[in-house]
N, CA, C and O atoms as CSV, one atom per row, in Angstrom:
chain,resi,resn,atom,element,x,y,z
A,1,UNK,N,N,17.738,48.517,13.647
A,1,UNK,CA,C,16.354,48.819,13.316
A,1,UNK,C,C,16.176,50.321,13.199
A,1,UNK,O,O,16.690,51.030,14.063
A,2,UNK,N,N,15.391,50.943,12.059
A,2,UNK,CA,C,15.008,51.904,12.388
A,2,UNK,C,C,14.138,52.439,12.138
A,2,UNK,O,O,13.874,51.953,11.038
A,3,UNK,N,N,13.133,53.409,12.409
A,3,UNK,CA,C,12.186,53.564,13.096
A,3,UNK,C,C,11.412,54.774,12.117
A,3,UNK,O,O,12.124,55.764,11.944
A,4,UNK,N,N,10.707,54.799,11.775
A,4,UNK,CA,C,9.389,55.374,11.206
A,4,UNK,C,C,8.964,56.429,11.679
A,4,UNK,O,O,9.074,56.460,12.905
A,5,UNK,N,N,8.287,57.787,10.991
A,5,UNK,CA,C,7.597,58.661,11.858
A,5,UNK,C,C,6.766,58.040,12.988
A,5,UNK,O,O,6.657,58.427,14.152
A,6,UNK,N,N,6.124,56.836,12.288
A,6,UNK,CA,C,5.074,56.533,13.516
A,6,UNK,C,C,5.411,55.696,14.609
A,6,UNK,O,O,4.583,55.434,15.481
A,7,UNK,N,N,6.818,55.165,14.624
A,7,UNK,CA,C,7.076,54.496,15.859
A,7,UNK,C,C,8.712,53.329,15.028
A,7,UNK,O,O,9.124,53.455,13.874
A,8,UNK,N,N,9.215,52.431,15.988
A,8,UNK,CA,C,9.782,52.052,15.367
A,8,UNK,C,C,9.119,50.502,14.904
A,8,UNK,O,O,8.343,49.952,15.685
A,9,UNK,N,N,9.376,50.030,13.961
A,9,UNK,CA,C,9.278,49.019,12.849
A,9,UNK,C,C,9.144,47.924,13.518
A,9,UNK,O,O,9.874,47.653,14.472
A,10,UNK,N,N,8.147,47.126,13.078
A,10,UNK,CA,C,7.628,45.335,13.365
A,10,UNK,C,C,8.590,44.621,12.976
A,10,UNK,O,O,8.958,45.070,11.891
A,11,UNK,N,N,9.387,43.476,13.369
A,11,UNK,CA,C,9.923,42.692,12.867
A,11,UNK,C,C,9.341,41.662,12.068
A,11,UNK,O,O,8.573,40.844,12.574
A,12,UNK,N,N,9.684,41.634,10.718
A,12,UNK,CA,C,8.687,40.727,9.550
A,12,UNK,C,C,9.905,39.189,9.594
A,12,UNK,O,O,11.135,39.224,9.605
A,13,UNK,N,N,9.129,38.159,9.610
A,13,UNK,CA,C,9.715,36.954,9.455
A,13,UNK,C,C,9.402,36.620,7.731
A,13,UNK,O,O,8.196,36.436,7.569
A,14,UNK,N,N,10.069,36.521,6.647
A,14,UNK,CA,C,9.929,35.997,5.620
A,14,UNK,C,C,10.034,34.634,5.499
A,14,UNK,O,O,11.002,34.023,5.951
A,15,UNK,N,N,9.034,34.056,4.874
A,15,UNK,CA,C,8.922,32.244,5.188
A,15,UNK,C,C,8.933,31.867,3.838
A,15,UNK,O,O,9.044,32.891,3.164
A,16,UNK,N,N,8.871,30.902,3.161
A,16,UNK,CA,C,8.117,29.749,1.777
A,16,UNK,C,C,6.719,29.479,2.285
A,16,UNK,O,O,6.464,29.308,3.477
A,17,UNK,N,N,5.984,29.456,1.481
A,17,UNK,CA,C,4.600,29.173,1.648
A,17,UNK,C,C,4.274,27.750,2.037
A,17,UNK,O,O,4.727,26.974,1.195
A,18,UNK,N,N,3.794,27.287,2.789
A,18,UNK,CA,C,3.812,25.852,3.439
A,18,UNK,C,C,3.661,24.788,2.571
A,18,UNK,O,O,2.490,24.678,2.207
A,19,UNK,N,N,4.515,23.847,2.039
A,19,UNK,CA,C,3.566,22.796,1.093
A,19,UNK,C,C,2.741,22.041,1.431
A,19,UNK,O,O,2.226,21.398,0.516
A,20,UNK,N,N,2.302,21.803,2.697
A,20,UNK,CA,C,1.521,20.412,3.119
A,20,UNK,C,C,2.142,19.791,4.423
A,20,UNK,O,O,2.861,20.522,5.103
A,21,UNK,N,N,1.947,18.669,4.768
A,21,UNK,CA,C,2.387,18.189,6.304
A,21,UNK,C,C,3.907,18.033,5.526
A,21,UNK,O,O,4.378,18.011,4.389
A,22,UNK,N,N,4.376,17.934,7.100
A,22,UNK,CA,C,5.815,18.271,7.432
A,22,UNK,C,C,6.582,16.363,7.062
A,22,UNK,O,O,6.248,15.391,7.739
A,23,UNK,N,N,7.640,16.289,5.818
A,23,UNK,CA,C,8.159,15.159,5.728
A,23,UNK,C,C,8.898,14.515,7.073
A,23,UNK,O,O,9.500,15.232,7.873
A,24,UNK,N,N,8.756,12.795,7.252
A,24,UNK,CA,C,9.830,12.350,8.327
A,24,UNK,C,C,11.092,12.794,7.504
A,24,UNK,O,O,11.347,13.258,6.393
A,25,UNK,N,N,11.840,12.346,8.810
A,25,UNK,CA,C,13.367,12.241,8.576
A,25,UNK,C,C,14.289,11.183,9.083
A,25,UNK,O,O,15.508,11.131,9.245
A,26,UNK,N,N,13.091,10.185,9.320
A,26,UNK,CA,C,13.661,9.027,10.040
A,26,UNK,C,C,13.210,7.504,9.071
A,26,UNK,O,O,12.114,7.150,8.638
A,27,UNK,N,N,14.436,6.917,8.993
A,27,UNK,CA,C,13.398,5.670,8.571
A,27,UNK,C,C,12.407,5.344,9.057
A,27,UNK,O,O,11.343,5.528,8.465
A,28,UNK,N,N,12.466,4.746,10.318
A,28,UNK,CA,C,10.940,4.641,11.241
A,28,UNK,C,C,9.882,5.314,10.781
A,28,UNK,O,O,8.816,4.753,10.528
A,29,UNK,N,N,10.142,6.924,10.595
A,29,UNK,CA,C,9.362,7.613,10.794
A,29,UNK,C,C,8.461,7.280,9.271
A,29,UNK,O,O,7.243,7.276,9.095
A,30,UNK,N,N,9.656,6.996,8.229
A,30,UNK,CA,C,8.697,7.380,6.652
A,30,UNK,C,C,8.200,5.828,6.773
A,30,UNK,O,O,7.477,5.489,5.837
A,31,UNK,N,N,8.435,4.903,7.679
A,31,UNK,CA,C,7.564,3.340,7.687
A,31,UNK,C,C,6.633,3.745,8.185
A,31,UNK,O,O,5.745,3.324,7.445
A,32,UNK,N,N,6.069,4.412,9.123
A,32,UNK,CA,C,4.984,4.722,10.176
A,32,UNK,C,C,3.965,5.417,9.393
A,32,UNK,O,O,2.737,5.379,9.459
A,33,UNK,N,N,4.873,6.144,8.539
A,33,UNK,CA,C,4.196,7.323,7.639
A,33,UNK,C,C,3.400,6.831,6.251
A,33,UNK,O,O,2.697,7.463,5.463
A,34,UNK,N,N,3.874,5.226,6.301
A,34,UNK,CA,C,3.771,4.444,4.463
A,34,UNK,C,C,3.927,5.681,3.633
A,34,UNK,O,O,3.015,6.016,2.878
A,35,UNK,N,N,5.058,6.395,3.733
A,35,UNK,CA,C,5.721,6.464,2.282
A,35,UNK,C,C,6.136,5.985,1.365
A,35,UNK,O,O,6.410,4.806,1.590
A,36,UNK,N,N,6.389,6.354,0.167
A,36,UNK,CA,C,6.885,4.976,-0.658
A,36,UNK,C,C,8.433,4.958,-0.418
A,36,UNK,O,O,8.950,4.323,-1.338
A,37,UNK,N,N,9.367,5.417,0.473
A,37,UNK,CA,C,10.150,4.802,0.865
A,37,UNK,C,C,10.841,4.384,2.095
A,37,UNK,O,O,11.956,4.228,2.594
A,38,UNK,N,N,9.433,4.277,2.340
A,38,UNK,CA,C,8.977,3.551,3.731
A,38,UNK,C,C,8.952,1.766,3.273
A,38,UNK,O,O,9.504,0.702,3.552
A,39,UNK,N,N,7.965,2.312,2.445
A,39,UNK,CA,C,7.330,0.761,1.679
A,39,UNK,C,C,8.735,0.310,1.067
A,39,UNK,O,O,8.818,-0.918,1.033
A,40,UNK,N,N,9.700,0.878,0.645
A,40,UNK,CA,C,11.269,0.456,-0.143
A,40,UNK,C,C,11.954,-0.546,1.178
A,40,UNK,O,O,12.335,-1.715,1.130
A,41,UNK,N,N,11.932,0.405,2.315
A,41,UNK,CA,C,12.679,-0.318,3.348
A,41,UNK,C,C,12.081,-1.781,3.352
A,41,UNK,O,O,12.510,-2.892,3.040
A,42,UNK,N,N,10.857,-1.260,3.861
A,42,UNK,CA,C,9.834,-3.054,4.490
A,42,UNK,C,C,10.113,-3.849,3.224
A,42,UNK,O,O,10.485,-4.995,3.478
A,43,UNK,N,N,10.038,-3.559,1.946
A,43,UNK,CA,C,10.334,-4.320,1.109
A,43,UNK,C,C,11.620,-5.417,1.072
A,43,UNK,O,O,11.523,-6.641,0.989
A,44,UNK,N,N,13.016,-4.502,1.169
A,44,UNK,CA,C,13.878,-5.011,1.364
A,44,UNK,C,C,13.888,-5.929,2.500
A,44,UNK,O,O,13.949,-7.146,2.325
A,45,UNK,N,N,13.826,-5.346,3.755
A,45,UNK,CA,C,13.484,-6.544,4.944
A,45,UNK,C,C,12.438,-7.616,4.687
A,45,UNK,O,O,12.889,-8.679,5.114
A,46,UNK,N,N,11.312,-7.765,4.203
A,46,UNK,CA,C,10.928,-8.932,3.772
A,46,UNK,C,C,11.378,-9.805,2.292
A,46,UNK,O,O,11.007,-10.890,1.844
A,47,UNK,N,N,12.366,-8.752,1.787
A,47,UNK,CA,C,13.162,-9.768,0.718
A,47,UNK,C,C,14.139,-10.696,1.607
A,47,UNK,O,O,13.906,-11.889,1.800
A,48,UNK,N,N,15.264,-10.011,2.129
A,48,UNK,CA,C,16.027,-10.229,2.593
A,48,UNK,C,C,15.594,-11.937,3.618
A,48,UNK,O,O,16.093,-13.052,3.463
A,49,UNK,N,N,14.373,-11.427,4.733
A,49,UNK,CA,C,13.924,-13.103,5.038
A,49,UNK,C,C,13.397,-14.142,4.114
A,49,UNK,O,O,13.340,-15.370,4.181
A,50,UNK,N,N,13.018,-13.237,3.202
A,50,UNK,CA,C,12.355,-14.657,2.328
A,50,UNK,C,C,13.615,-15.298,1.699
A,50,UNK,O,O,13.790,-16.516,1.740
A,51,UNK,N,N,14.592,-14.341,1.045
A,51,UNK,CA,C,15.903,-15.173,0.353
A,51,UNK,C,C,16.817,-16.137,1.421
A,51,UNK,O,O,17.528,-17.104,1.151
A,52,UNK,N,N,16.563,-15.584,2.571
A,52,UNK,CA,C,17.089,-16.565,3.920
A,52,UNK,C,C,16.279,-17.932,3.941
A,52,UNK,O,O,16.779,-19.013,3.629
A,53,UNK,N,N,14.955,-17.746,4.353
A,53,UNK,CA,C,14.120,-18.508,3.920
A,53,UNK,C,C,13.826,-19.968,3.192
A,53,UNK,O,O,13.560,-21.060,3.693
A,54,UNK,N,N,13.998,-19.499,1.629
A,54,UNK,CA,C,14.339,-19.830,0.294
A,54,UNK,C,C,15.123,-20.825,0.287
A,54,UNK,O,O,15.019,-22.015,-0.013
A,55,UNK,N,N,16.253,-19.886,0.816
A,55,UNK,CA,C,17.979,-20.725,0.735
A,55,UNK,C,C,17.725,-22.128,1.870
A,55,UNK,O,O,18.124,-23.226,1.481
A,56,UNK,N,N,17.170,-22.038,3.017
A,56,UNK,CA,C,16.915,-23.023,4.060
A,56,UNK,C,C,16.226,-24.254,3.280
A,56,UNK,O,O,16.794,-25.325,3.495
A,57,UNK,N,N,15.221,-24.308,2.499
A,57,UNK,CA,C,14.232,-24.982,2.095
A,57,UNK,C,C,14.749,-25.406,1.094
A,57,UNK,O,O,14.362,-26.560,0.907
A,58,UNK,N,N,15.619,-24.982,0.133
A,58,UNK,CA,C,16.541,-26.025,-0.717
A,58,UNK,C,C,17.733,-26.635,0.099
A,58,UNK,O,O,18.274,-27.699,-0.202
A,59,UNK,N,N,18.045,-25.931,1.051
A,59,UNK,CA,C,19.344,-27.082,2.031
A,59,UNK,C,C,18.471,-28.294,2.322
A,59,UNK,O,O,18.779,-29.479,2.197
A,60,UNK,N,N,17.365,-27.786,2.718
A,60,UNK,CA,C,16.609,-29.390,3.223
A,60,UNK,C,C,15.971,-30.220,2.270
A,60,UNK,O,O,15.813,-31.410,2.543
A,61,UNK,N,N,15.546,-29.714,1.086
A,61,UNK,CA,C,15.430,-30.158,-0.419
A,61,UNK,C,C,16.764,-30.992,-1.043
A,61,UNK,O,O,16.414,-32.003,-1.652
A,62,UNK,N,N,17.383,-30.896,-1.030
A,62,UNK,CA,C,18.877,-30.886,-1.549
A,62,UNK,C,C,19.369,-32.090,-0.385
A,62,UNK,O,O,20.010,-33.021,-0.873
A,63,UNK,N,N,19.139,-32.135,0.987
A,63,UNK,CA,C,20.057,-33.134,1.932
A,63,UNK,C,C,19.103,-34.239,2.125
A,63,UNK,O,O,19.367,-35.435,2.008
A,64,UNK,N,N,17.938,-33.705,2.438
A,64,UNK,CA,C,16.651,-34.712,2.933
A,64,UNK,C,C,16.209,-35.465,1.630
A,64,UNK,O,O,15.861,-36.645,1.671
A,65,UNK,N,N,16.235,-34.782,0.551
A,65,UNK,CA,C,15.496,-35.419,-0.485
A,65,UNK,C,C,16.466,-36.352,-1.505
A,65,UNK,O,O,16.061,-37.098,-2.397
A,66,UNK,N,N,17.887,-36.088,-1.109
A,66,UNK,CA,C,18.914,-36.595,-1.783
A,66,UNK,C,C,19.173,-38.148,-1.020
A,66,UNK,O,O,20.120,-38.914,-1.202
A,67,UNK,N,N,17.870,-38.330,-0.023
A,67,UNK,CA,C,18.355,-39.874,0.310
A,67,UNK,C,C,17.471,-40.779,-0.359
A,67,UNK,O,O,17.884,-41.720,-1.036
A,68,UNK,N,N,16.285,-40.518,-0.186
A,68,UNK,CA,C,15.062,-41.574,-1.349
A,68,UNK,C,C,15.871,-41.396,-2.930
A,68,UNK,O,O,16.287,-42.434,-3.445
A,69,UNK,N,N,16.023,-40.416,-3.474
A,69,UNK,CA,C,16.260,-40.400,-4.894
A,69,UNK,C,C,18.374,-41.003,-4.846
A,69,UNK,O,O,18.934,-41.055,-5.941
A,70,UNK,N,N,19.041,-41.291,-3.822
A,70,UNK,CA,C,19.748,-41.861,-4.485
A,70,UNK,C,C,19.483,-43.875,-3.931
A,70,UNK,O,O,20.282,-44.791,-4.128
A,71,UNK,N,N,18.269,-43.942,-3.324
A,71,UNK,CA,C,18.545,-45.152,-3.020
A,71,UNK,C,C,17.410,-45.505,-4.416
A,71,UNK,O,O,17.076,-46.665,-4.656
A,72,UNK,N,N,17.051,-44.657,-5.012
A,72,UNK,CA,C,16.049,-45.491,-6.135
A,72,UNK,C,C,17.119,-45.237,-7.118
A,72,UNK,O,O,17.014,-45.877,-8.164
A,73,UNK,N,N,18.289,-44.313,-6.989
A,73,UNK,CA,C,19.010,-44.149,-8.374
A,73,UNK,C,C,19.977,-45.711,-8.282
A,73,UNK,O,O,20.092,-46.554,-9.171
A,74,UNK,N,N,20.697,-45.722,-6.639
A,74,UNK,CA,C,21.328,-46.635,-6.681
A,74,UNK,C,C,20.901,-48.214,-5.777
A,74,UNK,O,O,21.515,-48.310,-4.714
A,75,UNK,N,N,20.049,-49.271,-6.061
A,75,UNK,CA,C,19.701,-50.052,-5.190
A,75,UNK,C,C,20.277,-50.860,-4.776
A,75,UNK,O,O,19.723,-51.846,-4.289
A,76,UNK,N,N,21.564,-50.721,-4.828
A,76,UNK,CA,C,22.553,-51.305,-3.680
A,76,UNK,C,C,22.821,-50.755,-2.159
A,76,UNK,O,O,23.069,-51.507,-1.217
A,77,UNK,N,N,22.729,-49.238,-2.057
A,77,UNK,CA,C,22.735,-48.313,-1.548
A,77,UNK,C,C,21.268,-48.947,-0.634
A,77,UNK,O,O,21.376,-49.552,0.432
A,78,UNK,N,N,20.014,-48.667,-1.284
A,78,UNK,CA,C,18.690,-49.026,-0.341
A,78,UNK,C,C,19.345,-50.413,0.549
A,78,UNK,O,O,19.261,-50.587,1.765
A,79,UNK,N,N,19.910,-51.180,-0.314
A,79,UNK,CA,C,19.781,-53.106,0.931
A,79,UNK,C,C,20.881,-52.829,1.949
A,79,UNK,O,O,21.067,-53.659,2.839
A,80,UNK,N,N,21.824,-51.432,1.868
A,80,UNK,CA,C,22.378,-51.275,2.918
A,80,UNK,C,C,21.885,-51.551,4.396
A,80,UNK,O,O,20.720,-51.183,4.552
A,81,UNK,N,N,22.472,-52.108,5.528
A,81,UNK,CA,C,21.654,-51.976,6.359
A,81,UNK,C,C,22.812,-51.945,7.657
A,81,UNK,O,O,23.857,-52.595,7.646
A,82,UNK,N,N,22.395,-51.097,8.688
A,82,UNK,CA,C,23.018,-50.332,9.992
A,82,UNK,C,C,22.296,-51.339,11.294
A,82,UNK,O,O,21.148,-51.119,11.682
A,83,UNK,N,N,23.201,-52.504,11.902
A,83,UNK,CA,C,22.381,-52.726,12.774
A,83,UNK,C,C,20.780,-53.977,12.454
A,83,UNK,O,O,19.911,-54.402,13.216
A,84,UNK,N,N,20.996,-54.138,11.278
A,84,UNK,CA,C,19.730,-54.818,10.943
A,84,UNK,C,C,18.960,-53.534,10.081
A,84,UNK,O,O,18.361,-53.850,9.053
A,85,UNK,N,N,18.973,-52.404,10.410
A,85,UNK,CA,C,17.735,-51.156,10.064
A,85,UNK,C,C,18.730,-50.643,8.791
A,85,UNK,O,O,19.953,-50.510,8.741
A,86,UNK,N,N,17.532,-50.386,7.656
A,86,UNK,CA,C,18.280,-49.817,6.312
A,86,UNK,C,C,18.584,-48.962,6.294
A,86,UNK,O,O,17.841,-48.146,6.840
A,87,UNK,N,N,20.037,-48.369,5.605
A,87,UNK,CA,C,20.736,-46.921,6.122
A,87,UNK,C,C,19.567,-45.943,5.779
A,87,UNK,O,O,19.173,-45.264,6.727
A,88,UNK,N,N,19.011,-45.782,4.694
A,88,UNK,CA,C,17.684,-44.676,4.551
A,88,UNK,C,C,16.950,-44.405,5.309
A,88,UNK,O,O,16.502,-43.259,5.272
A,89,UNK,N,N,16.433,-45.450,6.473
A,89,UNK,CA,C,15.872,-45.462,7.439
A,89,UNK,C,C,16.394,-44.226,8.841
A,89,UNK,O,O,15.899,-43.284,9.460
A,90,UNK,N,N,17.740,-45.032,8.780
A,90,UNK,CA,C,18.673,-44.246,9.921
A,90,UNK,C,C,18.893,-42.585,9.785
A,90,UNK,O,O,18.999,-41.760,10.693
A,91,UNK,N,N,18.929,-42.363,8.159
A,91,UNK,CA,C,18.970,-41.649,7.637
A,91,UNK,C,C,18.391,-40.300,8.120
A,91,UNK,O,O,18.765,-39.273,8.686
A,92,UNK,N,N,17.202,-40.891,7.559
A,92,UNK,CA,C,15.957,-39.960,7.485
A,92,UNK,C,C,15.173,-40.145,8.403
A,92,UNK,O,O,14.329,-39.248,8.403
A,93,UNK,N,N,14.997,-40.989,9.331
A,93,UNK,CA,C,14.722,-41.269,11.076
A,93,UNK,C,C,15.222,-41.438,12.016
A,93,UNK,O,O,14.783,-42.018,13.010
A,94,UNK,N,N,16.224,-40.956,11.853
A,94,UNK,CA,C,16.811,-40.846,13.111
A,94,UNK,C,C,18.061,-39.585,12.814
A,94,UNK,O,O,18.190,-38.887,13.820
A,95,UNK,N,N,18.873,-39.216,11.800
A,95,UNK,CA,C,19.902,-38.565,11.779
A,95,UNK,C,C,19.244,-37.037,11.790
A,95,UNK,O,O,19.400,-36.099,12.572
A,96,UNK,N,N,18.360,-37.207,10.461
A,96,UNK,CA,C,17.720,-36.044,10.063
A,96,UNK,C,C,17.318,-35.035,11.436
A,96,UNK,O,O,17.533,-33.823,11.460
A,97,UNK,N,N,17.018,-35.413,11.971
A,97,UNK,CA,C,16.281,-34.228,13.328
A,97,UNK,C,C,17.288,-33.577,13.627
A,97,UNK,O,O,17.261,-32.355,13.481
A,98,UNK,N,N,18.571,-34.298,14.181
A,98,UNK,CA,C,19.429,-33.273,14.619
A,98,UNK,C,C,19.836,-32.552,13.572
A,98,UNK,O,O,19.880,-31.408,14.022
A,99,UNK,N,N,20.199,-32.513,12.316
A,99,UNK,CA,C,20.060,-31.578,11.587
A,99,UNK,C,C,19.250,-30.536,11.121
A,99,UNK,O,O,19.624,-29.423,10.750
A,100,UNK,N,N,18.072,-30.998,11.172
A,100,UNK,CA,C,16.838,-30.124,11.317
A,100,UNK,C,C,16.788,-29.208,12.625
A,100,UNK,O,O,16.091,-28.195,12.668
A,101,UNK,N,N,17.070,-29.363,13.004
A,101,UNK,CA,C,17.351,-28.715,14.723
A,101,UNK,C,C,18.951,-27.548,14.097
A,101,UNK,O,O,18.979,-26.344,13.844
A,102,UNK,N,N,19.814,-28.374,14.057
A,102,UNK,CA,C,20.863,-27.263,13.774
A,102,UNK,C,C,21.014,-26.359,12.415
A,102,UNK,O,O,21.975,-25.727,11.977
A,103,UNK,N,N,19.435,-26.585,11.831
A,103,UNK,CA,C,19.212,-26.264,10.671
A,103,UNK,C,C,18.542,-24.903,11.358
A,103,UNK,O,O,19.036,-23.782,11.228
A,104,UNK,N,N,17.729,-25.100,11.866
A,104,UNK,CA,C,16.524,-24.227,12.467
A,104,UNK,C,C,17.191,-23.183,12.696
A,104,UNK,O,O,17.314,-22.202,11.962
A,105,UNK,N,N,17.910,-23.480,14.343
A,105,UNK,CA,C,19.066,-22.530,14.892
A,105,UNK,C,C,19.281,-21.512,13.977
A,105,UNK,O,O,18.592,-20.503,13.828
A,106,UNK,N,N,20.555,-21.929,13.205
A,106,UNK,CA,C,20.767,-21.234,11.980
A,106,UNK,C,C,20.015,-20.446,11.367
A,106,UNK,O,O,20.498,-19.421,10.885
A,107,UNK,N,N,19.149,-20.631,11.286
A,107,UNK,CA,C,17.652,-19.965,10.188
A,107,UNK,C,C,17.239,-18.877,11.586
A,107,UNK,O,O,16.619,-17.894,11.180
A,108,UNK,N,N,17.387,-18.874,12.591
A,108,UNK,CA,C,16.178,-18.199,13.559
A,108,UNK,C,C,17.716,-17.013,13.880
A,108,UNK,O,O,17.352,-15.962,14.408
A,109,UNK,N,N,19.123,-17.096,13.646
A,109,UNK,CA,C,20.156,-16.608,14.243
A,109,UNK,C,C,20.373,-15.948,12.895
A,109,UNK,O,O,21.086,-14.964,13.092
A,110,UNK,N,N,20.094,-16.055,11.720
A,110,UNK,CA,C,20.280,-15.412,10.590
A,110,UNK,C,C,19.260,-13.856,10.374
A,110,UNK,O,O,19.383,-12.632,10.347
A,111,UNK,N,N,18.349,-14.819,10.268
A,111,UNK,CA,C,17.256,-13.725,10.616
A,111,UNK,C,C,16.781,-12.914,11.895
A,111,UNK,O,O,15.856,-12.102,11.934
A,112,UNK,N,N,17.486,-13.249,12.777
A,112,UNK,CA,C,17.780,-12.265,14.184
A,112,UNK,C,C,18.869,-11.242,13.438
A,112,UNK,O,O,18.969,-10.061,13.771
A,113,UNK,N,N,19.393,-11.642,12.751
A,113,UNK,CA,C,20.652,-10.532,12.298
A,113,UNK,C,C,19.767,-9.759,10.985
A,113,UNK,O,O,19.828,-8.553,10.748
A,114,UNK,N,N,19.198,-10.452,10.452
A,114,UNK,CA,C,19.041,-9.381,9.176
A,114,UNK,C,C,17.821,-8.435,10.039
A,114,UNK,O,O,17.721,-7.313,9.543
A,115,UNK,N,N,16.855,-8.680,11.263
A,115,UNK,CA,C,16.285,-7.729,12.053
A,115,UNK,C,C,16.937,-6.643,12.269
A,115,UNK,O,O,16.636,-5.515,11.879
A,116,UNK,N,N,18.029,-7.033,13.025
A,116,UNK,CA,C,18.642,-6.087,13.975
A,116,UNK,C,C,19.310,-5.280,12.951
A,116,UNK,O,O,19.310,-4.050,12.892
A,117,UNK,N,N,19.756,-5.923,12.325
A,117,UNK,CA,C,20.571,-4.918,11.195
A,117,UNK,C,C,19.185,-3.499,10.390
A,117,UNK,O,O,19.621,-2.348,10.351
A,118,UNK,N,N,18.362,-3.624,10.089
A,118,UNK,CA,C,17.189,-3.358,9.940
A,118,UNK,C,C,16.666,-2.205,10.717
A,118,UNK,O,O,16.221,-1.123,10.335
A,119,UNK,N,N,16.832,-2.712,11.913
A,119,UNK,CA,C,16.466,-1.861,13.385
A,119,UNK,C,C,17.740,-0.822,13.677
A,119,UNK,O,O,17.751,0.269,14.247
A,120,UNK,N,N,18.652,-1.487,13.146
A,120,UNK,CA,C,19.592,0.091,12.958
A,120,UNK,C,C,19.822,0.749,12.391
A,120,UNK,O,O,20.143,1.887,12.732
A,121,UNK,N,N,19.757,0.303,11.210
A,121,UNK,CA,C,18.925,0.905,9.952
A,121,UNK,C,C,17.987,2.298,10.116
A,121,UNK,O,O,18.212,3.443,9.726
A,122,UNK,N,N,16.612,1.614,11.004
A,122,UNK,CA,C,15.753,2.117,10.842
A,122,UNK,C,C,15.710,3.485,12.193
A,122,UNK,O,O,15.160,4.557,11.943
A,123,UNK,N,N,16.223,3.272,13.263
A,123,UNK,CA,C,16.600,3.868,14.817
A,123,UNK,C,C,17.523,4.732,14.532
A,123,UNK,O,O,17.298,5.674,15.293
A,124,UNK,N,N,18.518,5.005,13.831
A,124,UNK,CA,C,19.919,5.631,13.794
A,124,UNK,C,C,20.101,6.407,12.630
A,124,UNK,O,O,20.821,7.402,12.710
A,125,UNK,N,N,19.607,6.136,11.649
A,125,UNK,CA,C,20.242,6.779,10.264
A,125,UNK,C,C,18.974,7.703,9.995
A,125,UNK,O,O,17.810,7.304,9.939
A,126,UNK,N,N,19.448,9.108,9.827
A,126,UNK,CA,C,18.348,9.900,9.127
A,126,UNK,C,C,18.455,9.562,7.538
A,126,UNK,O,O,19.367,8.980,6.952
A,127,UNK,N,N,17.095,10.172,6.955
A,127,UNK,CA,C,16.985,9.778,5.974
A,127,UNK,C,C,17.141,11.217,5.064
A,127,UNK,O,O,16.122,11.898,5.181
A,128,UNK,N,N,18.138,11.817,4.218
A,128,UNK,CA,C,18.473,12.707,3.474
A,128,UNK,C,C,17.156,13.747,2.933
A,128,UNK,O,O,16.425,13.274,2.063
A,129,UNK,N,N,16.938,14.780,3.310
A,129,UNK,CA,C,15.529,15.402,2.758
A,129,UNK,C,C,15.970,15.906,1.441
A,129,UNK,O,O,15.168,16.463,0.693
């Protein structure tokens, strides 16, 4: 430093002129913030459950609904009978639940993962300024 007739010299900080509030740097932070790529993340996470979703509701479309439409395609199939009780019956009253059950599971353990995955996502990774 050096110093002036009148004393020695102020230290000057040179800055950029402020643009406005200060950007996150966190996922969290630009969700909290509704940025628009804040709104990108949440987007993806509610794609991501709905295509989970989606996919569940044609497995049960596709298994559950494939027993009425093949006993009207094939009616040999309907006079089947288990026990006295018609296999469609057994079928779809009595088999169906436990599948629906290990259907569920599945669906609630899928989407526990696409969360968490999400949540680390969102907790851990800065977001590039």
């Amino acid at each position: 430093m050096s110093s002036t007739p009148h004393g020695p010299r102020a230290r000057v900080r040179v800055t950029g002129p402020r643009t406005g509030r200060r950007r996150p740097t966190t996922v969290a932070a630009e969700i909290d913030a509704r940025t628009e790529l804040g709104a990108v993340y949440m987007r993806s996470l509610v794609r991501s459950q709905l295509r989970l979703a989606v996919g569940v509701v044609l497995v049960v479309l596709a298994t559950l609904g494939a027993v009425p439409l093949a006993c009207a395609l094939f009616p040999a199939l309907a006079r089947l009978e288990v026990l006295g009780v018609p296999v469609a019956w057994v079928l779809l009253g009595v088999l169906a639940y436990p599948f629906l059950v290990l259907l569920a599971a599945g669906y609630v353990r899928r989407a526990e993962r696409n969360e968490a995955a999400f949540r680390d996502l969102a907790g851990a990774r800065d977001v590039p300024r």
